[in-house]
C-alpha positions in Angstrom: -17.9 -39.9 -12.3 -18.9 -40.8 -8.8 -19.6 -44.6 -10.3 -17.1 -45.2 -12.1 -15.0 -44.1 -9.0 -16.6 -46.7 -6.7 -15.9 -49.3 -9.3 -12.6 -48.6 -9.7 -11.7 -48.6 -6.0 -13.9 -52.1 -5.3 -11.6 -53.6 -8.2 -8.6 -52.5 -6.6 -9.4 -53.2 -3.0 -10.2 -56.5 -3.9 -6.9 -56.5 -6.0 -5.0 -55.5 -2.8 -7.1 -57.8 -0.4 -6.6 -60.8 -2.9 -9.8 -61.7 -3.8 -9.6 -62.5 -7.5 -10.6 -60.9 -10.4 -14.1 -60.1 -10.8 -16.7 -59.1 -14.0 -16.8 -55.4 -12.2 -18.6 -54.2 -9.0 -22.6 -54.9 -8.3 -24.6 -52.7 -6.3 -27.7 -51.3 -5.8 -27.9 -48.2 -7.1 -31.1 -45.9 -5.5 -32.7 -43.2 -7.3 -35.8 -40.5 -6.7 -37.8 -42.9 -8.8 -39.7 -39.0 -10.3 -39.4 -40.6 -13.7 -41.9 -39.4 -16.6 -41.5 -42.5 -18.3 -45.3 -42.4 -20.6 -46.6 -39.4 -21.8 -49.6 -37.5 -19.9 -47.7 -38.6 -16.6 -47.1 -34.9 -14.2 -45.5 -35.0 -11.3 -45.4 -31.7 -10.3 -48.5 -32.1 -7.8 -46.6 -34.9 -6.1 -44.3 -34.3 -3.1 -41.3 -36.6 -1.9 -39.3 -39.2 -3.6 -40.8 -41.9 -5.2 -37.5 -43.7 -4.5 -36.3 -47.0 -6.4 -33.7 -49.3 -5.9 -32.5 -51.8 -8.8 -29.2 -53.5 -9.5 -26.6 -52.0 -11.6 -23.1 -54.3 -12.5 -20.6 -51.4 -13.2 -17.9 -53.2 -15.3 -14.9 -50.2 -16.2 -14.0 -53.2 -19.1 -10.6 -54.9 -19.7 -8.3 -51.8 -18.7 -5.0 -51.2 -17.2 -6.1 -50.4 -13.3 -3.0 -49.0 -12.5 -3.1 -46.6 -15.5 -6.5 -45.9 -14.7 -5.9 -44.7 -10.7 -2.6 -42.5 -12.1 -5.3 -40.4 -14.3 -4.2 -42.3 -17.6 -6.2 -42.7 -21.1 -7.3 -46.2 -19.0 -9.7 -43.5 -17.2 -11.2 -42.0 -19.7 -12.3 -45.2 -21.2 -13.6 -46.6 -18.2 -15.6 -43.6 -17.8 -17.0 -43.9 -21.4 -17.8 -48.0 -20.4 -19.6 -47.1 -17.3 -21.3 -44.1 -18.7 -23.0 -45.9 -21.7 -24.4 -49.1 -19.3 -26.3 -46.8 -16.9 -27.6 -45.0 -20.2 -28.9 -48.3 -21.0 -31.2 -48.6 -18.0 -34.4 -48.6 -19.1 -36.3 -46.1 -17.8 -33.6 -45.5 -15.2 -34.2 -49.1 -13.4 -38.0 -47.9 -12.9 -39.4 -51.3 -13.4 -37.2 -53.6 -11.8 -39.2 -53.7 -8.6 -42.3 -55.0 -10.4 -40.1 -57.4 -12.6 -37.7 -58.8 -9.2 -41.6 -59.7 -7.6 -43.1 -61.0 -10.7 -40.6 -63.0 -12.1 -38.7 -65.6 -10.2 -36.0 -65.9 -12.5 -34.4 -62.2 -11.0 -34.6 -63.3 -7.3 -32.5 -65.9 -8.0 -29.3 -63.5 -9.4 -27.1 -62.5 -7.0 -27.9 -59.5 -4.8 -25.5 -56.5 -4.4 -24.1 -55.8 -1.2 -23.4 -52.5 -1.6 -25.8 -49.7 -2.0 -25.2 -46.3 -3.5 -27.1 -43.4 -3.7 -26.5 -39.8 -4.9 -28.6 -37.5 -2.6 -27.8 -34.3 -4.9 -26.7 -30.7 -4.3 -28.1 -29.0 -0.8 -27.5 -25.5 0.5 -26.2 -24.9 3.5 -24.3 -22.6 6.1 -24.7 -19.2 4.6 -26.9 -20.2 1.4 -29.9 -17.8 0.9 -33.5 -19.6 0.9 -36.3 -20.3 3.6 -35.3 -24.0 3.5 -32.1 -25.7 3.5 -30.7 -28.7 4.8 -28.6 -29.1 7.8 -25.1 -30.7 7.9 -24.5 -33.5 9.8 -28.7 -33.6 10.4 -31.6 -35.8 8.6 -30.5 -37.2 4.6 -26.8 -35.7 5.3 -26.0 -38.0 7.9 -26.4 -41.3 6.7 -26.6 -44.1 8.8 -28.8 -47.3 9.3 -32.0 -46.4 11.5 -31.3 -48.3 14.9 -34.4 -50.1 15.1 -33.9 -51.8 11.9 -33.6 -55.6 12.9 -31.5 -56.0 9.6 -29.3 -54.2 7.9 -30.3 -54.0 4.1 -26.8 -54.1 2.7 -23.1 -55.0 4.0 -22.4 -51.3 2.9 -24.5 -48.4 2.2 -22.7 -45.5 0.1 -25.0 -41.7 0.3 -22.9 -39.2 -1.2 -24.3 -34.9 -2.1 -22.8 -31.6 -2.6 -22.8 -28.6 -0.2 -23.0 -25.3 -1.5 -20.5 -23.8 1.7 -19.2 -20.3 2.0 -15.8 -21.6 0.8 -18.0 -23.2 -2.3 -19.6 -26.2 -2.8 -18.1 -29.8 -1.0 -18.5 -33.3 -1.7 -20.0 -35.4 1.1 -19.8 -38.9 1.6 -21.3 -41.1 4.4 -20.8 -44.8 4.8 -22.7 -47.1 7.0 -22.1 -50.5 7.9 -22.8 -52.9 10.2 -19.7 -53.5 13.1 -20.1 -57.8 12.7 -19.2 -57.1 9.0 -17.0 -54.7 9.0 -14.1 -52.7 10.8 -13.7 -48.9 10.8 -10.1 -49.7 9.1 -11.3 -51.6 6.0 -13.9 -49.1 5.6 -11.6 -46.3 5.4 -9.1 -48.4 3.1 -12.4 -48.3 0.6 -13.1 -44.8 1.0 -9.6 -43.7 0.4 -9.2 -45.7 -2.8 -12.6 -44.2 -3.9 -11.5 -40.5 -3.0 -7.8 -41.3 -4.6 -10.0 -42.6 -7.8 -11.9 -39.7 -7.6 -8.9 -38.0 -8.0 -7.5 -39.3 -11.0 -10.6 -38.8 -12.8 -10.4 -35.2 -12.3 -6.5 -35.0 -13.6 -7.3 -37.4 -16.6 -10.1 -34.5 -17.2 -6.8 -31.6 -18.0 -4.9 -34.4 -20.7 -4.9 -33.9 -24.0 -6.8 -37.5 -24.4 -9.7 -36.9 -22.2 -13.5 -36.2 -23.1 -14.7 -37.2 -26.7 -18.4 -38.8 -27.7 -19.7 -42.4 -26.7 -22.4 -44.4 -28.4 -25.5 -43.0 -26.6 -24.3 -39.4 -27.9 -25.4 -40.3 -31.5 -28.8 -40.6 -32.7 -28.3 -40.7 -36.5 -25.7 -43.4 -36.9 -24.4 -46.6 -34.6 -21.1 -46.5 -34.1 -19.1 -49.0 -31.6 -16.6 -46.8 -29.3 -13.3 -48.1 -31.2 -15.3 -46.3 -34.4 -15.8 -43.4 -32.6 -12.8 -43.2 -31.3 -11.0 -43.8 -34.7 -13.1 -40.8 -35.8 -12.2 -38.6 -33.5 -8.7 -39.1 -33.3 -8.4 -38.5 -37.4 -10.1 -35.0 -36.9 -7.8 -34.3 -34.2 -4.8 -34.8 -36.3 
């Protein structure tokens, strides 16, 4: 949900800024990188994130953006597009750092310039436990360290949930650097992902939404049109 959001909004803001049309939205998508990905492999003597970084193209597919920001079927099936290429991942982009140093053939693809990273659900305020994260304070704040001579992308993206006495919230912190960026065209960003956001959730209440994808089915290939043709004849 949170991806195909992002996508949606960097096709439109470059709609709006008049940058062309464009095969989707690249970034760099981070992850713990706690993947048992052979057998015999146990984690749970390991503390900390093993975290990994690799480069996912989130392409929503030849829709109807408009349709798709006013909650229309154009969401549901961009959802379904970006849903089955990040279950294609092998091993959820684990070995793309060995592959990027080994092969020279990946360093010279372009790089993303936007990084995004889901940091997961924390409690806080009046949650119950010994530990709990702070708002505002360490992996909730976001932010490029000072004393990095470089920024590491022209936008860095860290979104979680707080579980809050009034229930749980989303969070989002973005971090840029000033020569790059103004405050105003990150905010234009940020409100076309929250406004995407948005019609995600209302597609989610029409009669059209949900239904299977590829990936769901392990005893048959079926293309998306198929399943969709399926489904839609059992509806009726």
């Amino acid at each position: 949900m949170l991806l195909t959001a992002l996508a949606l909004a960097g096709l439109d803001w470059r709609r709006r800024h008049e940058f062309g049309p464009t095969p989707g939205v690249l970034i760099a998508l981070e992850g713990h990188g706690r993947e048992e990905f052979a057998p015999g492999i146990d984690l749970s003597r390991t503390v900390g994130w093993f975290t990994s970084v690799f480069p996912v193209r989130l392409d929503p597919g030849p829709i109807d953006l408009d349709d798709a920001l006013a909650g229309g079927p154009a969401a549901g099936r961009a959802l379904k597009r970006v849903k089955e290429q990040l279950r294609a991942l092998p091993d959820h982009g684990l070995g793309f750092g060995v592959l990027h140093y080994l092969n020279r053939e990946f360093q010279e693809h372009p790089r993303p310039q936007i990084s995004f990273n889901y940091l997961g659900r924390f409690g806080t305020g009046e949650s119950t436990g010994d530990w709990r994260a702070v708002p505002g304070h360490g992996v909730l704040k976001g932010g490029f360290d000072d004393g990095m001579p470089v920024a590491p992308y022209s936008l860095e993206v860290n979104a979680f949930t707080q579980d809050t006495p009034a229930g749980p919230q989303l969070g989002v912190t973005w971090a840029y650097p000033s020569a790059l960026f103004d405050e105003d065209a990150v905010r234009d960003l940020a409100g076309g992902w929250f406004a995407a956001l948005a019609a995600l959730v209302a597609h989610t209440v029409s009669e059209k939404s949900g239904g299977h994808t590829p990936s769901d089915l392990t005893l048959t290939t079926l293309s998306q049109d198929e399943i969709d043709e399926f489904e839609s004849e059992w509806d009726q």
